[in-house]
ZATI-607043 format. One record per residue: residue in one letter; z, x, y of N, C-alpha, C, O, CB in turn. Coordinates in steps of 0.001 Angstrom, whole numbers, plus 500000, padded with zeros to 6 digits. Glycine has a CB too. Example, Ala and Ser with C-alpha at 12.3 -4.5 7.8 and 13.67 -1.06 7.14 Angstrom:
% ZATI-607043
A507800513190494310507800512300495500507800513200496700508465514236496681509046511308495527 S507080512850497750507140513670498940507870512900500030508039513409501138505725514084499402 
END
This chain:
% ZATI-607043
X076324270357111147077056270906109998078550271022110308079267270830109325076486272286109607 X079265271335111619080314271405111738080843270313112104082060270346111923080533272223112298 X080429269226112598080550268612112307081128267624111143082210267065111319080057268812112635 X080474267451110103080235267454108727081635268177107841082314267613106983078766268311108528 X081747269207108224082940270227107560084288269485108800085472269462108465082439272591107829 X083895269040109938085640268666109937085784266880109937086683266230110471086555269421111721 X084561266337109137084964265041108775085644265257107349086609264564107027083703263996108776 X085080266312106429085542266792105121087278266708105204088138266012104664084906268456104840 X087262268042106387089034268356106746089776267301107251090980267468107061089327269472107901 X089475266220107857090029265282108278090121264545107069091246264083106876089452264735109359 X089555264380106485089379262854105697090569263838104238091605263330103809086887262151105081 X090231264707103945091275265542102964092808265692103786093846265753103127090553267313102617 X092813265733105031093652265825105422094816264440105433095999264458105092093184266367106377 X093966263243105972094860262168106006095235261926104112096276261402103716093973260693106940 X094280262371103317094730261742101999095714262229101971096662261497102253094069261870100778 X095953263366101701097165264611101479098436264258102543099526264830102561096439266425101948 X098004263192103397099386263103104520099619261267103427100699260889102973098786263012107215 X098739260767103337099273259267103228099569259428101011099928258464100335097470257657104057 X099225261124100309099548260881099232101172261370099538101974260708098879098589261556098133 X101683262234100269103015263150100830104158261496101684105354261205101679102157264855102582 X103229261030102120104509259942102387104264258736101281105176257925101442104480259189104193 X103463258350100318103613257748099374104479258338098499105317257638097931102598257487098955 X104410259577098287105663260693097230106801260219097721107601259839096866105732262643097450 X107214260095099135108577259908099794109005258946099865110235258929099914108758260215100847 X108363257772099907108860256581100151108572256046097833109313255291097203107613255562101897 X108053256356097596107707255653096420108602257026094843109181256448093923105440255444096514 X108575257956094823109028258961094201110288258197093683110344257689092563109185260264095067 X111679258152094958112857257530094563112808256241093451113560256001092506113448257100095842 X111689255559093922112139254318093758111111254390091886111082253437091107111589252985095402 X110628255352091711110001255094090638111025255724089973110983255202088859108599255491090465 X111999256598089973112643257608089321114015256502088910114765256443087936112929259146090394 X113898255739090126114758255012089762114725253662088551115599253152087850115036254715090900 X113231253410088734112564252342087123112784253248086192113509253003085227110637251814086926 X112316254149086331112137255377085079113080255331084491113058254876083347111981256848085356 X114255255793085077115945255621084494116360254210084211116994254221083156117131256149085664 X116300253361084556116798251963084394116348251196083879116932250142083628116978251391085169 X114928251499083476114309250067082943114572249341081885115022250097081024113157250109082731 X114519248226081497115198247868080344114206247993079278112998247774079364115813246508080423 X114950248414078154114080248254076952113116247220076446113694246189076101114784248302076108 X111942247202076318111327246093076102111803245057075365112514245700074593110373246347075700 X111987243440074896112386243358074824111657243031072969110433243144072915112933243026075896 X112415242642071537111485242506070413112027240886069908113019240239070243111684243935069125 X111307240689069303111193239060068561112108239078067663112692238001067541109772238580067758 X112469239964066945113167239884065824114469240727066149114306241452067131112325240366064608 X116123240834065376116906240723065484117276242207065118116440242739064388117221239668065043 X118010242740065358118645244233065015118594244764063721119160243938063005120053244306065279 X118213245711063045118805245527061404119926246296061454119923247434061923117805246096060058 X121261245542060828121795246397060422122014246589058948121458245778058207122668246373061038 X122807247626058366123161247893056745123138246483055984122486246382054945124826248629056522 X123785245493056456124019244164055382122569243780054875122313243490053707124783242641056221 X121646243819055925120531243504055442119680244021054408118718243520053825120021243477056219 X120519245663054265119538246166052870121064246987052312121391248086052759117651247568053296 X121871246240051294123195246988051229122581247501049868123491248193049411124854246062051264 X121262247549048742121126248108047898121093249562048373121500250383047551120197247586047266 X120626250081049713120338251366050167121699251852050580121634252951051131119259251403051301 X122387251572050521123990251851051319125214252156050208126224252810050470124562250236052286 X124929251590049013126164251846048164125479253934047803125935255059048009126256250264046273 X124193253325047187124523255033046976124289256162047981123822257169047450123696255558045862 X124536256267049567123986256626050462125117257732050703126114257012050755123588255565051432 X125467258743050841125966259886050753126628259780052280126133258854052921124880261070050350 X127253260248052716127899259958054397127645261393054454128002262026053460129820259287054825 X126921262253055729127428263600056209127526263499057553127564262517058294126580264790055862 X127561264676057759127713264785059297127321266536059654127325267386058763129559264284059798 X127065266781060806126740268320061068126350268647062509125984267800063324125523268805060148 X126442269731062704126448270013064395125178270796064969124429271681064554127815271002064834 X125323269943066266124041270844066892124157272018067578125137272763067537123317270166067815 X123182272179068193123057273641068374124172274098070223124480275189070702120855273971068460 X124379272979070606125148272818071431126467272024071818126898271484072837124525272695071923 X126958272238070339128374271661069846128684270627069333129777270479068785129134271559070591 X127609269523069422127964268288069225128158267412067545127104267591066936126952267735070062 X128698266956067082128913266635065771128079265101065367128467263988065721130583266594065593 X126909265384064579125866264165064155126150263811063133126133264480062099124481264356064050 X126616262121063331126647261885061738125464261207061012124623260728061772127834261007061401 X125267261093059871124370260569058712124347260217057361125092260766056549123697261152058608 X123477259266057029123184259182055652122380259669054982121242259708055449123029258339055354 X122622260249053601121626261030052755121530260075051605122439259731050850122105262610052298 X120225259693051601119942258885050416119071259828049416118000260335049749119130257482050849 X119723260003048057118810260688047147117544260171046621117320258961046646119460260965046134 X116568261146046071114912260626045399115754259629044037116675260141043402113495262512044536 X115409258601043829115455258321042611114435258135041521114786257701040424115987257509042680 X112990258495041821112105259191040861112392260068040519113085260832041191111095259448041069 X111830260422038895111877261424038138111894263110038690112695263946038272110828261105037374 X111128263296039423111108264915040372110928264300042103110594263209042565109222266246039797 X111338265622042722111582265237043945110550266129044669110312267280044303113078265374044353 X109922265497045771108636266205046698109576267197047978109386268383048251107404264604047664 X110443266397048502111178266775049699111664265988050133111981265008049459110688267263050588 X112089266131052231112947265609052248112225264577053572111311265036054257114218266539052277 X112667263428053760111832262879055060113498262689056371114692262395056319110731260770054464 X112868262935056972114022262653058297113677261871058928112553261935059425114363263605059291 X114552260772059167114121259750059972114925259849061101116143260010061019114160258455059364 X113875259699062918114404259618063767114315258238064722113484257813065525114115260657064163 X115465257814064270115584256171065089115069256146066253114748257171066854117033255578065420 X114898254726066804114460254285068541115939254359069113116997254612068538113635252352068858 X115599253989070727116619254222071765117630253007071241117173252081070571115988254088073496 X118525253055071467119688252208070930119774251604069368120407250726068781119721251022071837 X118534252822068984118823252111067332119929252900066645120687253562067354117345252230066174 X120087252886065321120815254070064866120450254296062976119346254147062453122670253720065283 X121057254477062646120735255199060756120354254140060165119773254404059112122174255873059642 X120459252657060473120877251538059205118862251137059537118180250516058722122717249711059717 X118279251729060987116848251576060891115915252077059720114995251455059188116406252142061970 X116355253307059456115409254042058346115544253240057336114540253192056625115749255537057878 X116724252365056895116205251483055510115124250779055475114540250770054392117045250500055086 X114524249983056618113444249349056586111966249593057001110965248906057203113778248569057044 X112341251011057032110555252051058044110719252667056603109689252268056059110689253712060139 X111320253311055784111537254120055078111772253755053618112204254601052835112371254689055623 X111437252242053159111243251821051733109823252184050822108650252246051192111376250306051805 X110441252395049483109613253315048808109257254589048620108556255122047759108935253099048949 X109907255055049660109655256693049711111083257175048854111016258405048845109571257446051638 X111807256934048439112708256913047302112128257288046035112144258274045297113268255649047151 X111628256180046055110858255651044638109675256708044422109114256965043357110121253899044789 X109327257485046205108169258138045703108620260047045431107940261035045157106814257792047024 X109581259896045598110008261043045208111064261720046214111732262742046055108853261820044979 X111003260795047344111733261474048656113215261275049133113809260216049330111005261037049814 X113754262842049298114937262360049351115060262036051542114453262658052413116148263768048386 X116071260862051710115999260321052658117279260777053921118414260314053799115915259007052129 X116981261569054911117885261534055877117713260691057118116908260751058048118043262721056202 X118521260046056897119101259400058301119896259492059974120312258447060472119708258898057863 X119940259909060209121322260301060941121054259204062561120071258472062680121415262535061303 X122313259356063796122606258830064629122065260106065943122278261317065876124088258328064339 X121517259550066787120949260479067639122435260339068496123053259276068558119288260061068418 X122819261420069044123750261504070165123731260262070856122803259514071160123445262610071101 X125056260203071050125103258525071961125250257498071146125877256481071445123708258028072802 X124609257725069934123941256532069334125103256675068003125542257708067499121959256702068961 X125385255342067681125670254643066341127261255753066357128038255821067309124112254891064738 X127396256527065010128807257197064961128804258282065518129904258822065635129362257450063739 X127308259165066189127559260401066756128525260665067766129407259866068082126540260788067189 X128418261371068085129669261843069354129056261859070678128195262692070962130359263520069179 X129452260999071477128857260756072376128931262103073531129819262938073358129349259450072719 X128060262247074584128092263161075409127857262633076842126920261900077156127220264105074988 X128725263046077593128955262160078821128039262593079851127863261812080785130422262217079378 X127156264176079850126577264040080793125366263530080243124545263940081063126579265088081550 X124600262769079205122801262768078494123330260935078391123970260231077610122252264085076225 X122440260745079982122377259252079450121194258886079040120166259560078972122739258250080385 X121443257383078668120383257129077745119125256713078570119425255907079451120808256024076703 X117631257079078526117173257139079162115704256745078275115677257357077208117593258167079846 X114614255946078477113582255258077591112676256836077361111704256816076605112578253684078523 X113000257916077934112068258758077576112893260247076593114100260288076356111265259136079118 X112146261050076275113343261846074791113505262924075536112854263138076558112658262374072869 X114306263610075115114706264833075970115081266042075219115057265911073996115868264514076846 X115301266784075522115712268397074645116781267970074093117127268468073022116105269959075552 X117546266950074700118935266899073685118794265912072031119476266089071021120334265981074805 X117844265042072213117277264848071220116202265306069845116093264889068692117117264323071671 X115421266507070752114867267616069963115600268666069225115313269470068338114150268254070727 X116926268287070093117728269686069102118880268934068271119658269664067656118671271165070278 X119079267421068189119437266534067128118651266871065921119215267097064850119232265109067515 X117393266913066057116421266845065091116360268108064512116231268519063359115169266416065573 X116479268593065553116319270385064776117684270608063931117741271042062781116271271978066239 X118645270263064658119999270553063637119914269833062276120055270517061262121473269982064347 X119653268262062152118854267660060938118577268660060295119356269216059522117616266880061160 X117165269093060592116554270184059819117424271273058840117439271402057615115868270957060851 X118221272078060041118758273048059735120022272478058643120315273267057745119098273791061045 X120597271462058675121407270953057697120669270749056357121251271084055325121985269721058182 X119330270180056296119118270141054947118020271086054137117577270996052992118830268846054761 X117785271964055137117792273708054630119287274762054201119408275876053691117114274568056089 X120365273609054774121679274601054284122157273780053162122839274204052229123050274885055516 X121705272447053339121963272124052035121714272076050884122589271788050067122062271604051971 X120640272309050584119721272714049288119567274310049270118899274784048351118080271975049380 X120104275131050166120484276595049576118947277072049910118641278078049270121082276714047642 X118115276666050605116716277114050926116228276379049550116663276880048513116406278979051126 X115741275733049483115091274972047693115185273331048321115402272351047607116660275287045672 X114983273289049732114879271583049929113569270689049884113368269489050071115382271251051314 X112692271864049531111009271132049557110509271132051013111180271590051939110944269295048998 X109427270652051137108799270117052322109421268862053187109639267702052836107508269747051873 X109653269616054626110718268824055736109483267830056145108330268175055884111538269964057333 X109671266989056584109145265496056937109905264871058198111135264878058250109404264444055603 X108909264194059468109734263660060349108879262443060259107658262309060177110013264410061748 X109809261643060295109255259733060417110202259201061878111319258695061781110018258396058470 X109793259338062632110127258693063850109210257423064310108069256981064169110084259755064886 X110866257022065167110564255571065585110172255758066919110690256785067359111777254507065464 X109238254996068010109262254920069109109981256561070348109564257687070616109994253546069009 X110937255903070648111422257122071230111904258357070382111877259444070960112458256744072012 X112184258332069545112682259242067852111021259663067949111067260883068105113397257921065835 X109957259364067939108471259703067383108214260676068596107624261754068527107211258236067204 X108701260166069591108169261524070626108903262841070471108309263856070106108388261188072288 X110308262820070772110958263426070272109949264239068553108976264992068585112244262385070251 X110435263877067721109328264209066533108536264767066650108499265896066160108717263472066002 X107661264326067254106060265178067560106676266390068776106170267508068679104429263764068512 X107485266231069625107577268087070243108255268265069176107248268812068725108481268744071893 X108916268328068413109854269086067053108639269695066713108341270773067225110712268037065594 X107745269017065740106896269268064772105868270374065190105355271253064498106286268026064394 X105666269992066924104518271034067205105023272109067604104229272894068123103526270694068174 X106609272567067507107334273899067787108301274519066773109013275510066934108111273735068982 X108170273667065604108977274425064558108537274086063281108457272903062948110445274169064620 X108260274944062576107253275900061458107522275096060113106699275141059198107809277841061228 X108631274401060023109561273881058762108907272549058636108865271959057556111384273756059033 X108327272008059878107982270835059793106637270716058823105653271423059036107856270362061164 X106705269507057462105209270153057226104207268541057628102990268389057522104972270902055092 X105267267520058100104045266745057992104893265628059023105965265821059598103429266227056196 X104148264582059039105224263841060596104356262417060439103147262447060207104943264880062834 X105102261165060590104439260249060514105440259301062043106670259264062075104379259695058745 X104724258790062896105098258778063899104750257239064379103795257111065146104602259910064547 X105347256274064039105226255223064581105760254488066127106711255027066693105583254746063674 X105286253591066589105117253108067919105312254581068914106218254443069737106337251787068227 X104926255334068941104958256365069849104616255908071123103746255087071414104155257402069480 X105697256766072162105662256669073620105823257875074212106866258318074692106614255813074144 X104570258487074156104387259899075166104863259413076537104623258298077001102612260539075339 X105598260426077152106308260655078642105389260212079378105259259168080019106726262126079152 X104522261446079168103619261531080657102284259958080777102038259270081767102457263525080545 X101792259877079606100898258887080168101415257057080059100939256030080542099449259203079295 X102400257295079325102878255848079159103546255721081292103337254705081955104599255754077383 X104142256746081762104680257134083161103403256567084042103405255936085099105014258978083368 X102631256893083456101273256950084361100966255492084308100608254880085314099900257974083740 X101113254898083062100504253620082912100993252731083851100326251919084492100671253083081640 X102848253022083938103388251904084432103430251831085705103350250818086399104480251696084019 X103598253251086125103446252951087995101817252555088158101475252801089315103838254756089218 X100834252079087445099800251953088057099883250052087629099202249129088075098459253138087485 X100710250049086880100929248430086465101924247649087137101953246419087145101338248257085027 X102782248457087731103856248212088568104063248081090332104686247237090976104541249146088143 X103332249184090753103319249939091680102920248547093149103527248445094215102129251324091226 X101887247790092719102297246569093621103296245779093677103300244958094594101614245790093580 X104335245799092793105242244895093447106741245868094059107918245509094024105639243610092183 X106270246914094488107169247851095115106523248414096301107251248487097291107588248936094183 X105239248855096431104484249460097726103661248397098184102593248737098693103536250798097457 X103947247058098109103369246384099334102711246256100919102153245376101575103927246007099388 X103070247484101092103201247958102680101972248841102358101010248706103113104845248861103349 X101884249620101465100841250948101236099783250038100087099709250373098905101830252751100356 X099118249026100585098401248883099347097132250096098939096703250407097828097771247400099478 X096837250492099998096226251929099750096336252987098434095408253712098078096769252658100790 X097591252928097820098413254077096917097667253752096283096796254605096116099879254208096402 X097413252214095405096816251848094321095647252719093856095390253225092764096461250593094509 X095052252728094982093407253680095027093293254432095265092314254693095965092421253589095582 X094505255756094757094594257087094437094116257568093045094426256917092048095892257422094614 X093269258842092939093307258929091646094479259657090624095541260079091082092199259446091509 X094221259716089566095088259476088488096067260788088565097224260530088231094238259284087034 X095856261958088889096492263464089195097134263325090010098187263958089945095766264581089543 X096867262264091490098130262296092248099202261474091895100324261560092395097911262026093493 X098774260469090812100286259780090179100642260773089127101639260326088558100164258056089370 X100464261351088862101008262134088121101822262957088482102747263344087767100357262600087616 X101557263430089887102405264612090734103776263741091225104914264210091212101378265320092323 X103372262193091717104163261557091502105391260927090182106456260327090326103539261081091929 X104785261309089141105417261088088245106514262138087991107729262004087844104601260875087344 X105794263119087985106433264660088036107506264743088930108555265080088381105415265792088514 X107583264522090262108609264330091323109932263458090620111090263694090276107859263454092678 X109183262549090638109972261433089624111365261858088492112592261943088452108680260872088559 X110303262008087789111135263170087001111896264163087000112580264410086006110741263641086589 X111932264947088134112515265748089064113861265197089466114988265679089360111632265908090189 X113554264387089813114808263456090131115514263245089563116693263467089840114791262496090390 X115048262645088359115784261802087054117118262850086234118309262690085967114282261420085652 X116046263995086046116073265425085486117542266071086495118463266617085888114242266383085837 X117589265937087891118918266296088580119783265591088590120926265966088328118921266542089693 X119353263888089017120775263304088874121908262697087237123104262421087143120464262038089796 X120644262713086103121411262581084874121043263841083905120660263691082745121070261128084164 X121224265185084587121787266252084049121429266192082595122200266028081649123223266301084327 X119693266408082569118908266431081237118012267217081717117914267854082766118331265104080569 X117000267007080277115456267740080507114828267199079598115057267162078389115235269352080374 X113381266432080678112592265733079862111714266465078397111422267653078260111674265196080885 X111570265877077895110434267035076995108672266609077341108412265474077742110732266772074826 X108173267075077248106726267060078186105788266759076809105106267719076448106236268887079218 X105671265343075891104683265503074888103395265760075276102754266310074381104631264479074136 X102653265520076502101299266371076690101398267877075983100592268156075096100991266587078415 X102373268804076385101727269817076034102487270092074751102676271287074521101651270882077081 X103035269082073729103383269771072741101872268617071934101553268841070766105388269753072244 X101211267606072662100183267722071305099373268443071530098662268611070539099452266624070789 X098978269188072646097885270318072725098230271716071601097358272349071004097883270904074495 X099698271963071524099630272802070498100093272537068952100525273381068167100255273760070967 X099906271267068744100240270642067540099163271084066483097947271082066677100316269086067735 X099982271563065031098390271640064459099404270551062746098860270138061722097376274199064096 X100447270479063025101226269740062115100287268448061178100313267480061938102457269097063096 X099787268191060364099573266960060475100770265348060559101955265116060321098759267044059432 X099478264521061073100244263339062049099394261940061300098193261787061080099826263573064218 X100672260958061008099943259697060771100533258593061663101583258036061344100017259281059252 X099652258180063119100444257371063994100012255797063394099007255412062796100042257705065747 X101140255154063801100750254520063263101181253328064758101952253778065606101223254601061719 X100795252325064884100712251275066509100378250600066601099194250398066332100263251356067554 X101352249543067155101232248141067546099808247297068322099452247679069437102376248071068451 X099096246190067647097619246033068500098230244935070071097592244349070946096049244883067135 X099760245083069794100400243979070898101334244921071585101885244474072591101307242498070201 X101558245908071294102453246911072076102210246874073810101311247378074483102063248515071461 X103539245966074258103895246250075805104350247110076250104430247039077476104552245629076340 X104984248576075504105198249357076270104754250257076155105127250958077096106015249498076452 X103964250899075397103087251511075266101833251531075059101487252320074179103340251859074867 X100691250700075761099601250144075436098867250944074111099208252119073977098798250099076713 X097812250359073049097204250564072184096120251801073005096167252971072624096722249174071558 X095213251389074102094264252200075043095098253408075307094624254477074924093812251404076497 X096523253422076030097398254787076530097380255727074881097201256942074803099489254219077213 X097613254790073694097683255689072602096725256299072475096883257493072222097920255255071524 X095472255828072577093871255944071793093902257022072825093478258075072348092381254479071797 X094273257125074122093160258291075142094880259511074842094776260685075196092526257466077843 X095669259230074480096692259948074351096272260855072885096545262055072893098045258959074353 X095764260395071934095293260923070617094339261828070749094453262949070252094807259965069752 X093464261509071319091957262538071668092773263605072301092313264660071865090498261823072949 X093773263862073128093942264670073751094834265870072727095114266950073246094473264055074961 X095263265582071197096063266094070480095563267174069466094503266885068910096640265121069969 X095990268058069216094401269262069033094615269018067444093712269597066839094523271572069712 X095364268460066707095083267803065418094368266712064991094110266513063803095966267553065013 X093914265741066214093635264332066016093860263717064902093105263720063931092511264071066220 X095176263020065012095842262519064143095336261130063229094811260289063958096931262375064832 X095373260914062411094658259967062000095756258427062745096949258494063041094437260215060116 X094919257295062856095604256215063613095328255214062773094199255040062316095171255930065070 X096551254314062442096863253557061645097225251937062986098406251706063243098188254414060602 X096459251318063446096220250208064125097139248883063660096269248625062828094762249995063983 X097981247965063483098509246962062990098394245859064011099300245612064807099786247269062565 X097031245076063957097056244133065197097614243323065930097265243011067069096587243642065209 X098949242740065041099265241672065752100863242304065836101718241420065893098893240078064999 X101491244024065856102377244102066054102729244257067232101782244288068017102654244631065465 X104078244406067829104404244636068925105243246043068883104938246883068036105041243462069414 X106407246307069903106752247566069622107595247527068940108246246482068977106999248303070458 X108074248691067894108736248981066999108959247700065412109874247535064605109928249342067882 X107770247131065583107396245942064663106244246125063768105924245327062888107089244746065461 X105761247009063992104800247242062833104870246915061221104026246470060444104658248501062873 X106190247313061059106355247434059716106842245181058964106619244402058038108002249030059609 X107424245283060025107148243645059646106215243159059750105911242816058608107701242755060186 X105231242766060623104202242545060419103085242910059110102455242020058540104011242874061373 X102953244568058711102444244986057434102477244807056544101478244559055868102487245608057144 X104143244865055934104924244830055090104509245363053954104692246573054090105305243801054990 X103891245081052531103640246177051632102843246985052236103462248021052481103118245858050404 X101725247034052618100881248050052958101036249043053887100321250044053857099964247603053230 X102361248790055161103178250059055341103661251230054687103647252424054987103988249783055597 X104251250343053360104898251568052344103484252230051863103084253346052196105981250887050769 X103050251628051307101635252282050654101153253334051290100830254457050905100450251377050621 X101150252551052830100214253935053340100863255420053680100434256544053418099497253538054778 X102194254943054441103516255792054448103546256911053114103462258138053158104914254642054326 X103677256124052084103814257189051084102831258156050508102943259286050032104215256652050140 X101684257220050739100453258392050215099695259328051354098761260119051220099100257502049456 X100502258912052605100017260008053116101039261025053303100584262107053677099373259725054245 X102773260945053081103498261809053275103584262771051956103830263958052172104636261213053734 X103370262278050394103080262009049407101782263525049184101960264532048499102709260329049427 X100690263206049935099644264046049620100047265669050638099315266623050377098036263100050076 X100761265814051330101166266497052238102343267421051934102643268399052618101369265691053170 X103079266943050661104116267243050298103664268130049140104332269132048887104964266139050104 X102400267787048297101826268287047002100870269322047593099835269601046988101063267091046013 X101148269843048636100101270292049164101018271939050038102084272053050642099288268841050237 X100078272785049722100709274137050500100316274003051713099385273242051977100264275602050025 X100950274715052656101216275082053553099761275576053787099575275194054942102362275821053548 X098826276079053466097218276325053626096558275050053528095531274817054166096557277307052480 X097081274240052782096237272922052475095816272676051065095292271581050858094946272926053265 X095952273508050038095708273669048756097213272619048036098395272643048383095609275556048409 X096656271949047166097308270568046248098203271403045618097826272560045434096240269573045029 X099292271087045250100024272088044467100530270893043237100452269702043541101428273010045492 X101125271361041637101073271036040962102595270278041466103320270709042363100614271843039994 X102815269177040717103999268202041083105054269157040257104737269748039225103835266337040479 X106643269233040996107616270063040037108762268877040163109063268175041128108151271888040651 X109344268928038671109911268162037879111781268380038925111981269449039502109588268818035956 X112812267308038972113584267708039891114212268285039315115222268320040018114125267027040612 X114473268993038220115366270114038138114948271504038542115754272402038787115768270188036878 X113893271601038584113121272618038974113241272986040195113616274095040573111978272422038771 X112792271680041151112643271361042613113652271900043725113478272436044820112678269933042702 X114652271576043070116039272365043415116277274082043698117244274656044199116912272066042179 X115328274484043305115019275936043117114337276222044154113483275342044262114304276344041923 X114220277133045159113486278096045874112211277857045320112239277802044091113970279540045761 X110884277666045933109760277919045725108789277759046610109238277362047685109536277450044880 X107140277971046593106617278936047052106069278043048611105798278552049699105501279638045889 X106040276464048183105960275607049217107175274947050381107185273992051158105443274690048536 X108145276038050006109050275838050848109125276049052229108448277070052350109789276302050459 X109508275744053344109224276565054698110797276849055234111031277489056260108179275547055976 X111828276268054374113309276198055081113531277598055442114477277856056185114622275621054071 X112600278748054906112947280107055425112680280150056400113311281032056984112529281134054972 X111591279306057385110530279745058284111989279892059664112983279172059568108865278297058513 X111850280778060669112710280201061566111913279087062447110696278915062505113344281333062424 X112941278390063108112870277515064119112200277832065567112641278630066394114116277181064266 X111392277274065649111126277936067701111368276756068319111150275614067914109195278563068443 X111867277156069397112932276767070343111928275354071514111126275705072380113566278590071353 X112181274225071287111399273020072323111372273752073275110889273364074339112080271521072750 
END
């Protein structure tokens, strides 16, 4: 038996020594992909404004500040149906900027919604900030872009702005989903090509990780908690030398009760379809999943094309007619809409990512 108990301690022992110098020798060098990697790369070409200039002549220019000084600019496109539901916010991908929401965000006009746009820090006309570089994963400084959004078009409609809406892109969707699962205003979130931190992190050092630890082919055949601790280190890193803070979507879908319509690429390289599917089960809303087979990332909507809007609208659409309990509420006409009423949440305060 004692025997037995110090083959246990030995054999726990060398793991814990060969997982402690895999952390040391491999940690840097992942922290260092983490930060650098290049954006995947897409088939199709940038959009900018020329491509949809019907959305741009009547598009309102604002601008407004976050909660830590910085000045965001945007476009406000009004409902041009008869009464208005609310408002949808669209949060662009990493190097995208405002002129994206014209083409994720057609028809929802038409369906009653009025449309914000804006430039995430860094990005497009915002004001750039020299210590938040740009980095493939979202961070608090992007959660509180979104939150200031918010808070602008609760000051702009005088509390009477309807039901707040987040439509995020890719890195904008993670971002989105911690918004949604920490502040009360949010009533509904539609979240395309999403890239959670932690397990998309996980995916790649286990897809990667041979052509960097050659020497340790051993690491490979660790289980999944010690890349994670590795990931975590990682991050650690990232987190000191470019003077940020990651946001952790594991634990904002555990307390998510927002509803969610994801919607994902069946060709997505950077975020596999499988990382989404075991990433969803883990979300205490289980969001309904909207599959597009032959897209890739941040391509869904070309590939779909009408039946994006369709689905987009009737599910942001039924969410909007709907209280805050879940009960349908009667459609109000837009002069009305404008008014304070009972499905509003712009009173609710904000809690803090």
């Amino acid at each position: 038996m004692a025997v037995f108990f110090w083959a246990c301690a030995v054999c726990i022992s060398l793991t814990l020594l060969l997982a402690f110098v895999g952390w040391a020798i491999y940690a840097p060098i992942v922290a260092r992909a983490f930060a650098e990697m290049p954006w995947f790369p897409t088939r199709r070409t940038a959009i900018t404004a020329d491509d949809y200039p019907e959305g741009i002549f009547d598009a309102e220019k604002v601008s407004f500040d976050t909660a830590d000084g910085l000045r965001l600019a945007g476009s406000y496109l009004p409902a041009t149906a008869a009464r208005r539901r609310g408002i949808v916010i669209f949060c662009h991908e990493l190097r995208g900027d405002q002129t994206t929401a014209l083409a994720f965000t057609s028809g929802l006009r038409d369906a009653g919604f009025d449309v914000l746009a804006f430039d995430f820090r860094n990005h497009g006309e915002s004001a750039p900030n020299g210590m938040h570089r740009l980095l493939p994963w979202a961070t608090v400084g992007e959660a509180a872009d979104i939150q200031a959004a918010i808070d602008f078009c609760c000051r702009r409609e005088g509390g009477g702005a309807g039901p707040i809406m987040l439509f995020g892109l890719s890195r904008g969707a993670s971002a989105a989903l911690c918004v949604a699962a920490s502040d009360r205003r949010v009533r509904a979130a539609v979240l395309d090509s999403l890239c959670p931190t932690e397990p998309v992190q996980l995916f790649l050092i286990r897809r990667f990780m041979h052509l960097h630890v050659r020497a340790l082919p051993q690491l490979a055949r660790l289980p999944d908690w010690m890349f994670t601790m590795l990931a975590f280190w990682a991050n650690q890193i990232i987190q000191r030398k470019h003077g940020c803070r990651l946001l952790h979507c594991d634990r904002a879908a555990r307390r998510l009760r927002t509803p969610v319509l994801l919607i994902h690429g069946g060709r997505d390289g950077f975020a596999p379809l499988e990382v989404i599917c075991g990433f969803r089960k883990r979300m205490r809303s289980r969001p309904r999943l909207w599959v597009v087979p032959e897209a890739r990332h941040n391509e869904t909507v070309f590939e779909a094309g009408g039946e994006y809007r369709d689905r987009v609208v009737r599910f942001l659409a039924r969410h909007a007619d709907a209280s805050p309990d879940g009960h349908r509420l009667p459609a109000k006409p837009l002069a009305t809409s404008l008014l304070p009423a009972d499905n509003n949440l712009c009173d609710a305060e904000p809690v803090a990512v």
